[in-house]
C-alpha positions as CSV (number, residue, x, y, z in Angstrom):
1,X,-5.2,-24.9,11.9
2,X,-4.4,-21.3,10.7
3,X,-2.7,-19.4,7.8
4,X,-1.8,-16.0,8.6
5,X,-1.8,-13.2,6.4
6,X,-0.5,-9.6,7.9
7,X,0.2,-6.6,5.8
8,X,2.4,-4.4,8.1
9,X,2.3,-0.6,7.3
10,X,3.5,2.0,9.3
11,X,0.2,3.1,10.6
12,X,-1.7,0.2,10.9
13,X,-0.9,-3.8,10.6
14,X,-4.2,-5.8,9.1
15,X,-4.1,-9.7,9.2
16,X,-6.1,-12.4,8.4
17,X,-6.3,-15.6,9.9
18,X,-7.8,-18.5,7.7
19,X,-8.0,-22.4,7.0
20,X,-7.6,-22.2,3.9
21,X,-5.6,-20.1,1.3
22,X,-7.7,-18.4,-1.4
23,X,-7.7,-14.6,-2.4
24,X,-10.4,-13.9,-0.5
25,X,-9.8,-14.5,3.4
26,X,-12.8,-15.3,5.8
27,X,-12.1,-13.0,8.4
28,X,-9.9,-8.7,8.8
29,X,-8.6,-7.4,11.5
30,X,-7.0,-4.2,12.4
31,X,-4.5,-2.3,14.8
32,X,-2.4,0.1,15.3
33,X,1.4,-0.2,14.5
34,X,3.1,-0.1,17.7
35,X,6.2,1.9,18.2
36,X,9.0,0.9,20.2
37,X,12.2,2.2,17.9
38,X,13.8,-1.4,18.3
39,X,13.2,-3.5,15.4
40,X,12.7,-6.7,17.6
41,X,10.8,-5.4,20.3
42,X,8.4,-4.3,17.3
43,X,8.2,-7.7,15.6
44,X,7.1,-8.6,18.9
45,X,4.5,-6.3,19.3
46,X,3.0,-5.8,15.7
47,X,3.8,-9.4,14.0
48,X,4.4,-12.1,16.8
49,X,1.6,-11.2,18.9
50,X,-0.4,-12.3,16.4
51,X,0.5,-15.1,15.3
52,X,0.5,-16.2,18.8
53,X,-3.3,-15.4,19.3
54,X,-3.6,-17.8,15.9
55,X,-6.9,-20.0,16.6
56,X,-5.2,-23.7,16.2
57,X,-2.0,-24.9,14.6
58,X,-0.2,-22.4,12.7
59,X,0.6,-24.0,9.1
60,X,2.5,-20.8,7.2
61,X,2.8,-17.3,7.4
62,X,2.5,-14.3,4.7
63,X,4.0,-11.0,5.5
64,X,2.9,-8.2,3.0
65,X,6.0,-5.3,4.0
66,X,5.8,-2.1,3.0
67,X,9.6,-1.6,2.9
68,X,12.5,-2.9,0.5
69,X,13.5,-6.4,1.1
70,X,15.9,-9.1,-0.1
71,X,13.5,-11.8,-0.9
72,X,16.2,-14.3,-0.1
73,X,17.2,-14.0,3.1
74,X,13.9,-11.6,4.5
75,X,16.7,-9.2,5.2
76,X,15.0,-5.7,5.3
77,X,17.3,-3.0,3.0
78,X,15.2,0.2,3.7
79,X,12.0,1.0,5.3
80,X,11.8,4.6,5.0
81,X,8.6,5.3,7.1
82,X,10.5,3.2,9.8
83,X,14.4,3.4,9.6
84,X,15.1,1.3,12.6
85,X,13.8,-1.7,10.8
86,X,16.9,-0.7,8.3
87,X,19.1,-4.1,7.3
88,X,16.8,-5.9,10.4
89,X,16.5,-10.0,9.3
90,X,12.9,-10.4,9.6
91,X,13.0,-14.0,8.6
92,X,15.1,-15.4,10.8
93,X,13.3,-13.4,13.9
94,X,10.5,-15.4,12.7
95,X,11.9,-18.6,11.8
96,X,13.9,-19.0,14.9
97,X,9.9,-18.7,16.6
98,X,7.8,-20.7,14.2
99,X,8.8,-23.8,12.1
100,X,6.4,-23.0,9.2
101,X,6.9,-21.7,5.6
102,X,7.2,-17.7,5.4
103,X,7.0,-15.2,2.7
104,X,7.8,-11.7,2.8
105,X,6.9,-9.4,-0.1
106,X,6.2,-5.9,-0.9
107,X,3.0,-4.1,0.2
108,X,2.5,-2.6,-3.2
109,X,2.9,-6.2,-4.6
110,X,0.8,-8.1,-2.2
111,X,-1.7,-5.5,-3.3
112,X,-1.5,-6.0,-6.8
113,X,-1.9,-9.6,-6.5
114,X,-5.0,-9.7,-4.1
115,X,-6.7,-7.8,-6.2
116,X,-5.8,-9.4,-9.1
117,X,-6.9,-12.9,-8.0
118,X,-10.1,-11.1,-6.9
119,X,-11.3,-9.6,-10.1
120,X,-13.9,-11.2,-12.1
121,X,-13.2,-9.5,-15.3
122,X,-10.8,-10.6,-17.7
123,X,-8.0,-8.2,-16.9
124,X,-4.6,-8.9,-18.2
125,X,-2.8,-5.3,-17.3
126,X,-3.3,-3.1,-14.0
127,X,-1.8,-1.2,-12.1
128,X,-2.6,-1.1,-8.0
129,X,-1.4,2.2,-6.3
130,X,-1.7,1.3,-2.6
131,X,-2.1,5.4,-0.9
132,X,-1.7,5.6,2.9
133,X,1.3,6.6,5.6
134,X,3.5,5.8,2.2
135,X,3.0,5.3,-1.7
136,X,3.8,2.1,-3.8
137,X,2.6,0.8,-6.9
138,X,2.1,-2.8,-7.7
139,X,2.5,-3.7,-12.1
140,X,0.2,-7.0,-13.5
141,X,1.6,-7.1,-17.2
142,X,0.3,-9.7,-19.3
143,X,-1.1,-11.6,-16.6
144,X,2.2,-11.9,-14.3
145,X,3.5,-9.8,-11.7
146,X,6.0,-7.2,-12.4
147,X,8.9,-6.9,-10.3
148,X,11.6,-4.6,-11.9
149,X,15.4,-5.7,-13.2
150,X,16.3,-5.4,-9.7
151,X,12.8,-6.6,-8.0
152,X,11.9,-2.7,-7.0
153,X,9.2,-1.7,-9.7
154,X,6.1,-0.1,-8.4
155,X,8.3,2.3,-6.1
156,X,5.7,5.0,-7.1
157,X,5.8,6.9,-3.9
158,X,9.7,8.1,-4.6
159,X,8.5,9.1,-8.4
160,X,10.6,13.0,-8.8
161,X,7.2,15.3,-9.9
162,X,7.9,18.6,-8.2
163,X,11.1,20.4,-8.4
164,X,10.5,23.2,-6.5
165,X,9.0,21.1,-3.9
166,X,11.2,21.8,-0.8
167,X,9.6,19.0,1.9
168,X,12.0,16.0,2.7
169,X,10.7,12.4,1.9
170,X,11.4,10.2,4.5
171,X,13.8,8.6,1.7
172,X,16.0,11.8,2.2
173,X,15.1,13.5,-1.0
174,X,12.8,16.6,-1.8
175,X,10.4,16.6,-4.1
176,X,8.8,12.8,-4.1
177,X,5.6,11.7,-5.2
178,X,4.5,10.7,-1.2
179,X,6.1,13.8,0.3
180,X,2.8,15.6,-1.3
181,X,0.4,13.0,-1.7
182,X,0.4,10.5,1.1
183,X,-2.3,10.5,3.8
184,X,0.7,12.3,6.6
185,X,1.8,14.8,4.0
186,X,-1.5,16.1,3.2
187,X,-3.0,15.7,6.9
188,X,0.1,17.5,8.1
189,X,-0.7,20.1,5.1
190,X,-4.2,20.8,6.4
191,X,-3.6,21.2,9.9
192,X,-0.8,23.4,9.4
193,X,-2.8,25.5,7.5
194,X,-5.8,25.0,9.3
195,X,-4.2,25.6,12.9
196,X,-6.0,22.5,14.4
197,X,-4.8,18.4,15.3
198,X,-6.8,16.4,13.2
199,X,-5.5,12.8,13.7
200,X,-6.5,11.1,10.5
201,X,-6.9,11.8,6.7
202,X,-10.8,10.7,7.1
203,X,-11.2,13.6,9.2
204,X,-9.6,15.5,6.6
205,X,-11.8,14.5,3.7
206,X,-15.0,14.9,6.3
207,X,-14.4,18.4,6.2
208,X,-13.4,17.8,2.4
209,X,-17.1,17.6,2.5
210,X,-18.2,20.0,4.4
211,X,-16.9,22.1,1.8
212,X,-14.3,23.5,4.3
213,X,-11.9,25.3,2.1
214,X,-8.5,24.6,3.3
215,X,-9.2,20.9,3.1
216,X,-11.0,21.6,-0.5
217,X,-7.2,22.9,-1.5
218,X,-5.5,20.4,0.4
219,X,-7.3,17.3,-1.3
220,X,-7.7,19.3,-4.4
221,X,-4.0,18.8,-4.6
222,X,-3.7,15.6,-3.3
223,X,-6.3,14.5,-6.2
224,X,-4.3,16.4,-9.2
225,X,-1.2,15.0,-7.9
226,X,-2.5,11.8,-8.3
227,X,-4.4,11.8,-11.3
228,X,-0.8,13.3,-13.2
229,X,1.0,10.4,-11.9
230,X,-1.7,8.0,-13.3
231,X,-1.7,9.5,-16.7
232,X,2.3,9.7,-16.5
233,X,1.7,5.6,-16.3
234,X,-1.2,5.4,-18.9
235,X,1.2,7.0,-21.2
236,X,4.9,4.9,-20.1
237,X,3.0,1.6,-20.4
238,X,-0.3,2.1,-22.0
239,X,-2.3,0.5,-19.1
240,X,-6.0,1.9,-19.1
241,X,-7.2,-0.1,-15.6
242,X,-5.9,1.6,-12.1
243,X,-7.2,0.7,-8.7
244,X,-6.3,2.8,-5.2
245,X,-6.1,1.1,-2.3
246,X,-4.3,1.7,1.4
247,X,-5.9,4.3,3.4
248,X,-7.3,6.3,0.7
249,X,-9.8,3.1,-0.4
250,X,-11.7,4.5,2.6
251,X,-12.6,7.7,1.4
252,X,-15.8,8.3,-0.7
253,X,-15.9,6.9,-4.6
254,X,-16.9,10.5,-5.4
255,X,-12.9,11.2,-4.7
256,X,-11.9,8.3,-6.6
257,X,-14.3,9.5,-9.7
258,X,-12.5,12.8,-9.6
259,X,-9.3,11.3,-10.3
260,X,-10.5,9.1,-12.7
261,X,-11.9,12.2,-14.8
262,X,-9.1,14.6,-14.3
263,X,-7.0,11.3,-15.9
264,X,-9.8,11.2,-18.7
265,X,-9.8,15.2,-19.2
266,X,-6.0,14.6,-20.0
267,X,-6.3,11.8,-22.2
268,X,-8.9,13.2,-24.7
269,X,-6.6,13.9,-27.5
270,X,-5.5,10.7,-27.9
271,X,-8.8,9.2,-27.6
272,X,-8.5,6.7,-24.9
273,X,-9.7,6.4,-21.6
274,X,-8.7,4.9,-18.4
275,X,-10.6,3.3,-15.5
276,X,-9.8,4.2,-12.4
277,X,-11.7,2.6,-9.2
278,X,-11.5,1.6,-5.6
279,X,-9.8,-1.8,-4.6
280,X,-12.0,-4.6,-4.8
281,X,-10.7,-5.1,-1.4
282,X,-10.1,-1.9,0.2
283,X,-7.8,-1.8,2.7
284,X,-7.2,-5.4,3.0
285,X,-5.6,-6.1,-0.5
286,X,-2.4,-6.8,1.2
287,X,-3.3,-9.5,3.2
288,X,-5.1,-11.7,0.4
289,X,-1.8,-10.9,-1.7
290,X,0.1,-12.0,1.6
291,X,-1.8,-15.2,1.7
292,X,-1.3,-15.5,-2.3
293,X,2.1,-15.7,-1.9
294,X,2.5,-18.1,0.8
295,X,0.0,-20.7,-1.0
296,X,2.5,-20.1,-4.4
297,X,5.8,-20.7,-2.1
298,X,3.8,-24.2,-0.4
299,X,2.5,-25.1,-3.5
């Protein structure tokens, strides 16, 4: 018998399958998103394959999204890194294939919660910025998840930080907080100004290290754009403990430590301090959240 935990991106989809439901799944896996522009044909392809390659009985299934949803109905509002899921019912797809209990929450969320669960500290505030094809932000005040008047809190990656900023979001503004910082924006940065077709931000931050100086620049910004955002939050709701995860969590902890102390550097007057560190986790936050989730809705 299986649970099944998937956090669906628009890059990558990373599941778990495991017999029991715990923050901390037995077993990752990893693929690529496929693309088909048809919202079922890419449940199909990215969600219901699977599931259908679950060892054993399939008992309940958590979907960690990183789009806006109704948590009702599993209806998806907006998915800005893939419009043609826009207003697609996710749920019922899935419930008209498997009689089992399904969740469906917010990457950023799912994130915050996995890690959460995870930690062996006595944490009561965090914040978990989730950094890879978009940006989200997932809130733990006093010990419970924080969802927002209207359920959207954490949408980080929309955040309004550059004015003069002139590349569109894939929300239809100009000047977001993902349109400069997420792993496309600042791969797409460096090979434009680099003249070459490097395929991922890893191959980015090896030359980052390599001391190659248009990808020096490139996640020189990427890093200050960051850490400002961070201390903007430090500030708004006095929370000192941030972790990254998404793509990002796979780059070196010598990037993380120069957010951390450009964050630090800021805060000096006021004497405090913040930590800032990789997810427990890494990339897989979203699927022990996932899981999480689905044992609170059974339970």
């Amino acid at each position: 018998m299986s649970y099944i935990g998937l956090d669906v991106g628009g890059t990558n989809v990373r599941y778990s399958f495991t017999d029991e439901l715990s923050s901390k799944a037995l077993n990752y896996h990893k693929r690529p998103f496929i693309k088909m522009n048809n919202p079922k044909t890419e449940v199909e392809k990215n969600i219901c394959n699977i599931i259908d390659a679950a060892p054993g009985h399939v008992k309940g299934i958590g979907i960690s999204l990183a789009a806006v949803m109704d948590r009702e109905t599993g209806r998806i509002k907006t998915w800005p890194n893939n419009p043609c899921w826009n207003h697609y019912e996710l749920i019922k797809h899935l419930n008209d294939r498997y009689n089992v209990p399904i969740v469906i929450e917010d990457d950023a969320n799912c994130g915050a919660v996995g890690e959460y669960y995870s930690l062996s500290s006595s944490v009561k505030n965090m914040a978990y910025i989730t950094i890879g094809t978009g940006i989200g932000c997932g809130f733990i005040l006093n010990g419970s998840l924080f969802i927002g008047e209207n359920g959207f809190a954490g949408e980080l990656g929309h955040v309004w930080i550059d004015t003069d900023n002139e590349i569109l979001c894939g929300c239809g503004n100009k000047g977001c907080f993902q349109s400069m910082a997420s792993g496309p924006a600042i791969l797409k940065e460096y090979n434009l100004a680099a003249k070459t077709s490097l395929e991922s931000l890893e191959q980015v931050y090896e030359q980052y290290m390599r001391n190659n100086p248009i990808a020096v620049q490139c996640l020189s910004n990427m890093i200050s754009n960051i850490s400002r955002v961070i201390y903007n939050l430090v500030m708004c709701l006095d929370i000192s403990f941030f972790l990254i995860g998404g793509g990002v969590s796979n780059m070196g902890a010598a990037f993380i430590s120069d957010i951390e102390s450009k964050v630090n550097g800021r805060l000096e007057p006021f004497e405090r301090k913040a930590f800032v560190g990789h997810a427990q986790l890494g990339e897989f936050s979203g699927v022990c959240g996932a899981l999480m989730f689905l044992k609170n809705q059974i339970l």
